[in-house]
RODO-2510 file (C-alpha; in nm, 4 decimals, decimal comma):
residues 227
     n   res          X          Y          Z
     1     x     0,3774     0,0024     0,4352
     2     x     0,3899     0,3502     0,6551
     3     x     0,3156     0,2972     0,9759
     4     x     0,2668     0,5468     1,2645
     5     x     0,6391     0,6187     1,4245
     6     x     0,7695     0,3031     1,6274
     7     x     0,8640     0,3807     1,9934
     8     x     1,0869     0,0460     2,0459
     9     x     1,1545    -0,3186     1,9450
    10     x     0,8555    -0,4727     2,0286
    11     x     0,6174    -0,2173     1,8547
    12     x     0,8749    -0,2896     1,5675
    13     x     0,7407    -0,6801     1,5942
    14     x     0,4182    -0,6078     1,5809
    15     x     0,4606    -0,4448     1,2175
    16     x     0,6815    -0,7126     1,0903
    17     x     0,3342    -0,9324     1,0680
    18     x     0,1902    -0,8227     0,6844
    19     x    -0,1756    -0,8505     0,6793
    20     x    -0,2552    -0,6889     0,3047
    21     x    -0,3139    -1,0397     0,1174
    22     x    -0,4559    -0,8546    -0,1842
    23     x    -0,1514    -0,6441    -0,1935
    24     x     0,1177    -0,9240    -0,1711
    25     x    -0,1180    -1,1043    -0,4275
    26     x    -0,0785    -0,8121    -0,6857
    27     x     0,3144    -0,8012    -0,6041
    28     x     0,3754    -1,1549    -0,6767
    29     x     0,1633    -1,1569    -1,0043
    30     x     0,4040    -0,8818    -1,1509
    31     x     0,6959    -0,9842    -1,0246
    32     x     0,9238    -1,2201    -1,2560
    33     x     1,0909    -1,5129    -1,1163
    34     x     1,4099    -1,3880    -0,9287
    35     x     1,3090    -1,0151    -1,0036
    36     x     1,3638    -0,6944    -0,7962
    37     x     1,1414    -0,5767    -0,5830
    38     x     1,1617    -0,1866    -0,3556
    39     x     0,8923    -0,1929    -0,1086
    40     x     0,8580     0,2083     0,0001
    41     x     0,7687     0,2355     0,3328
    42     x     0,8947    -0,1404     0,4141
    43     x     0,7719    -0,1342     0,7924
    44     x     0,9554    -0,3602     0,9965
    45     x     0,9777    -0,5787     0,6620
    46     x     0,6418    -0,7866     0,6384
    47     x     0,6459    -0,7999     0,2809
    48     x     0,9941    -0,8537     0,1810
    49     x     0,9879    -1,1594     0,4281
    50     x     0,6947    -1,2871     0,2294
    51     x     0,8820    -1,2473    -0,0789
    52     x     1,1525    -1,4475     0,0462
    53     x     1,2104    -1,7281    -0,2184
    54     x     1,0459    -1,5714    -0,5091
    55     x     1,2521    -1,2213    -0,5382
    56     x     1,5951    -1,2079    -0,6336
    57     x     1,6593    -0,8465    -0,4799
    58     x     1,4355    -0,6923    -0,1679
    59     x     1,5208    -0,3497    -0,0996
    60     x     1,3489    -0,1502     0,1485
    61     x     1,2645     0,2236     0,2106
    62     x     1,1497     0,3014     0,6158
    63     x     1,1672     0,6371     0,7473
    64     x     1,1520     0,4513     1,1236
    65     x     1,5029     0,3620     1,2400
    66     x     1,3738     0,0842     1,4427
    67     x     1,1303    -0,0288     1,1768
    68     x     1,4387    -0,0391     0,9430
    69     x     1,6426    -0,2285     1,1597
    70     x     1,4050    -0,5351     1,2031
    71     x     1,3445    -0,5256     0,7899
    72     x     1,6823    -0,5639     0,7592
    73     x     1,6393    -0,9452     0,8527
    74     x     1,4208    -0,9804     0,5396
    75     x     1,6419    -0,7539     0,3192
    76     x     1,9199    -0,7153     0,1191
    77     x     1,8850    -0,3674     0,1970
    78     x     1,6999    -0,1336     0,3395
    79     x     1,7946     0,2433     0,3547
    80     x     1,6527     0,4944     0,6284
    81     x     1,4556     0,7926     0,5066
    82     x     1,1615     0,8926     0,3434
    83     x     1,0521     0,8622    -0,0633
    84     x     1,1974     1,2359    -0,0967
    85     x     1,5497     1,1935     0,0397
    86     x     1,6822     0,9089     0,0138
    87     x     1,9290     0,7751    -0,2264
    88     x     1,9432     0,4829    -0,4258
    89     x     2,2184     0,5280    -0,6692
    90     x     2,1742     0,3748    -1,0317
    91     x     1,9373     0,0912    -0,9112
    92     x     1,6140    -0,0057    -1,0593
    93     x     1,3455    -0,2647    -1,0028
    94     x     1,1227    -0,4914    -1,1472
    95     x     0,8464    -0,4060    -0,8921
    96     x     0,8312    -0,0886    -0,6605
    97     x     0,5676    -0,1394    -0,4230
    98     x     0,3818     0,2088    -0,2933
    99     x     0,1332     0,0178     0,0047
   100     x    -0,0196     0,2362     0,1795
   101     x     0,2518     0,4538     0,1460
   102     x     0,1160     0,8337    -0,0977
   103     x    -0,1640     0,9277     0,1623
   104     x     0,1514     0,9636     0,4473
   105     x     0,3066     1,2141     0,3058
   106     x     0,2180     1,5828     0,2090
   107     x     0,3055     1,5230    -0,2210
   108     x     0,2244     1,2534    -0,3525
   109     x     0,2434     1,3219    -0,6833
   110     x     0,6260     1,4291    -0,6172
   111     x     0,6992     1,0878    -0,4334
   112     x     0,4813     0,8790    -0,7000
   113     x     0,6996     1,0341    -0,9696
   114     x     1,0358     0,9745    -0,7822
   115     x     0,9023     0,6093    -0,6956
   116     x     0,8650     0,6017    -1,0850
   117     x     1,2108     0,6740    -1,1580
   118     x     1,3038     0,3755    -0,9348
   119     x     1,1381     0,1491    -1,1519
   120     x     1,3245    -0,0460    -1,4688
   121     x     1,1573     0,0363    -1,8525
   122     x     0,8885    -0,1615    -1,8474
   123     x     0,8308    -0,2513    -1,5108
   124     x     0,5466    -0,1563    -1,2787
   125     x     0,4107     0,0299    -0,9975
   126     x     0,2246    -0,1653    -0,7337
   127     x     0,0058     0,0939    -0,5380
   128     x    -0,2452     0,0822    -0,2764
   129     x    -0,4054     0,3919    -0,1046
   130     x    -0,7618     0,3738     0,1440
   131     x    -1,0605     0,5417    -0,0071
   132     x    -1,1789     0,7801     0,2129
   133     x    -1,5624     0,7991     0,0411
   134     x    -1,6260     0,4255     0,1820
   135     x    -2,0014     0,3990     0,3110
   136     x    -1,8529     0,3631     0,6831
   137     x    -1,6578     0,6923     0,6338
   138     x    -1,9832     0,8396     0,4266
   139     x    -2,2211     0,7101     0,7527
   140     x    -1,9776     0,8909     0,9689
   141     x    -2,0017     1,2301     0,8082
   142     x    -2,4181     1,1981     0,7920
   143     x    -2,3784     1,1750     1,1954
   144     x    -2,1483     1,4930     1,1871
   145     x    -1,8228     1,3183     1,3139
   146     x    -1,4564     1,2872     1,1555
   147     x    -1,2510     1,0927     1,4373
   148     x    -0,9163     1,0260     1,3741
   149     x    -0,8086     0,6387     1,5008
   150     x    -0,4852     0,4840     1,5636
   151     x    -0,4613     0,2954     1,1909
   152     x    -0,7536     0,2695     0,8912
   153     x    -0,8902     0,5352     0,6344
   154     x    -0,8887     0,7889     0,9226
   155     x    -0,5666     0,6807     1,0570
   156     x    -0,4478     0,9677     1,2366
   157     x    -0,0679     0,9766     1,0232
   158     x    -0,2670     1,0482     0,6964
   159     x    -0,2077     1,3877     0,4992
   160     x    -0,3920     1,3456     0,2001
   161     x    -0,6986     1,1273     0,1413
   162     x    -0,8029     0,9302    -0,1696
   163     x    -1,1231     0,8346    -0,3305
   164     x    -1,1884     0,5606    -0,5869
   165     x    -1,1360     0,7877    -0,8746
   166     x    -0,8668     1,0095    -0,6940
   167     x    -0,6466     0,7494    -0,6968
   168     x    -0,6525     0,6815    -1,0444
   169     x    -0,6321     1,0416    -1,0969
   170     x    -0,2784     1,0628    -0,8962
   171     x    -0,1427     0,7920    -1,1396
   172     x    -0,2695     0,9932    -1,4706
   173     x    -0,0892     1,2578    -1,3077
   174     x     0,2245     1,1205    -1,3285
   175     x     0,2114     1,0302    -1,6760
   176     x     0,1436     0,6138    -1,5998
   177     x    -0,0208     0,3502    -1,7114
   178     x    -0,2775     0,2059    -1,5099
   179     x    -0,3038    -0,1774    -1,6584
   180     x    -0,5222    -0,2596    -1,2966
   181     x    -0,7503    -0,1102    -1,1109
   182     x    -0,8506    -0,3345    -0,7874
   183     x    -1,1339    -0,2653    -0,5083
   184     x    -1,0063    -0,4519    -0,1803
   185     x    -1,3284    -0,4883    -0,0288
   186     x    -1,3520    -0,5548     0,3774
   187     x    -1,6180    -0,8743     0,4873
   188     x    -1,9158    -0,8403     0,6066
   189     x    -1,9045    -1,0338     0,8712
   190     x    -1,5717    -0,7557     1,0037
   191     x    -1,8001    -0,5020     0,9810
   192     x    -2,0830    -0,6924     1,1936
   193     x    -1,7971    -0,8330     1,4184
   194     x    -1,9479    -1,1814     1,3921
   195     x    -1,9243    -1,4458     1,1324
   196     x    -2,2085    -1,4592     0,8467
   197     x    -2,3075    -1,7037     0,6335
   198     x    -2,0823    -1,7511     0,2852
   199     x    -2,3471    -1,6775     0,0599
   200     x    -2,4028    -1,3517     0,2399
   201     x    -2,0576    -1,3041     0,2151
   202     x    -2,0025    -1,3503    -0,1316
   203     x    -2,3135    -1,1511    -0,2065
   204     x    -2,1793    -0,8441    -0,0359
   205     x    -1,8563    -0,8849    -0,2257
   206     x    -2,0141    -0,8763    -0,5670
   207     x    -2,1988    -0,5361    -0,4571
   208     x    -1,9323    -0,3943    -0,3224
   209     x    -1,6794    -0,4445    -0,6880
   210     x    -1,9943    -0,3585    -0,8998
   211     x    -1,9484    -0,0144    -0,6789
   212     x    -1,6075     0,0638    -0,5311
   213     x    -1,6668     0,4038    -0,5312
   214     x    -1,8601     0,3348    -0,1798
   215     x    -1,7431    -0,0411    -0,0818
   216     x    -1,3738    -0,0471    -0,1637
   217     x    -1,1929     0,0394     0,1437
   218     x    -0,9004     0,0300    -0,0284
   219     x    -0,7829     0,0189    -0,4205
   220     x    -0,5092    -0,1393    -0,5491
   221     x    -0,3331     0,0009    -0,9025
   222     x    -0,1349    -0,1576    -1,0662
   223     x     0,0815     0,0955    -1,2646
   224     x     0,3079     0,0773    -1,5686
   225     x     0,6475     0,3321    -1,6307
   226     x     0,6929     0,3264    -2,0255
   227     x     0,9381     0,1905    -2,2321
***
């Protein structure tokens, strides 16, 4: 996952901790036993030290030097540079993983398609991108404000923005198959910054996938290169 640009080691740390349950949930229910897995935009290697155990192959992308250097404990490889320039030879994977990744850089549908190449007949995509029309972003714009922050939808790295149906529009595009479409949908209780009760909870969460357009704050598609 794309982070903003790492100043030293112990920013580095801080990025090595992977957060995105939902996305590392998707990755491990397409990934074969001892596949290959290429996580674009690795970070300081989060998810390829979760995969530890149940990939065969972790290969990493970071455009960060230092980032790159700290995956590298979680890695059999991880090259520096971005989607666009770097090399990776004849290899292909079982799983590339695009999180948080296509709304970092100023093409994505030129990096989706060379993150397609990457991937072995058959195998998928595993992409996650924020949705930008989520009510908090929508409530925002009603008050006549746009503030850029240090990470989330409006994180101040993003080029391009996504909405619920943008995003599945990108991956048409590029000539895939989307065989998942998933709404990662933030609590309640985050959003109120105190705890609520379950039922509330779980109420909230059925709204919000009956409507991702407006409660996803993030979707996660799950993409497949043909045969």
């Amino acid at each position: 996952m794309i982070q903003p640009m790492v100043a030293d080691v112990s920013k580095a740390a801080v990025y090595e901790g992977f957060g995105n349950r939902a996305l590392l949930r998707s990755v491990l229910d397409q990934l074969p036993p001892g596949g290959t897995v290429l996580d674009v935009g690795c970070a300081s290697g989060g998810l390829l030290a979760a995969l530890e155990g149940r990939a065969g192959r972790r290969v990493g992308i970071e455009p960060d030097p230092v980032a790159a250097a700290a995956a590298r404990r979680h890695a059999d490889e991880v090259h520096v540079g971005s989607v666009h320039d770097v090399s990776l030879g004849d290899q292909r994977f079982d799983v590339v993983v695009l999180g948080d990744v296509l709304e970092h850089v100023a093409d994505p549908d030129r990096a989706l398609l060379r993150a397609a190449r990457w991937v072995t007949p058959g195998g998928r995509l595993v992409i996650s991108v924020p949705n930008v029309a989520h009510w908090s972003i929508r409530l925002e714009i009603l008050r006549g404000r746009w503030e850029y922050r240090a990470s989330g939808i409006l994180d101040d790295t993003h080029l391009r923005f996504f909405t619920w149906q943008s995003g599945a529009d990108l991956v048409t595009r590029a000539g895939l198959a989307a065989v998942e479409r998933r709404p990662v949908i933030s609590g309640l209780g985050a959003h109120l910054g105190r705890r609520v009760p379950g039922r509330v909870e779980g109420l909230w969460r059925r709204i919000g996938r009956r409507r991702p357009n407006l409660f996803a704050y993030q979707q996660l598609i799950v993409a497949e290169v043909p045969s």
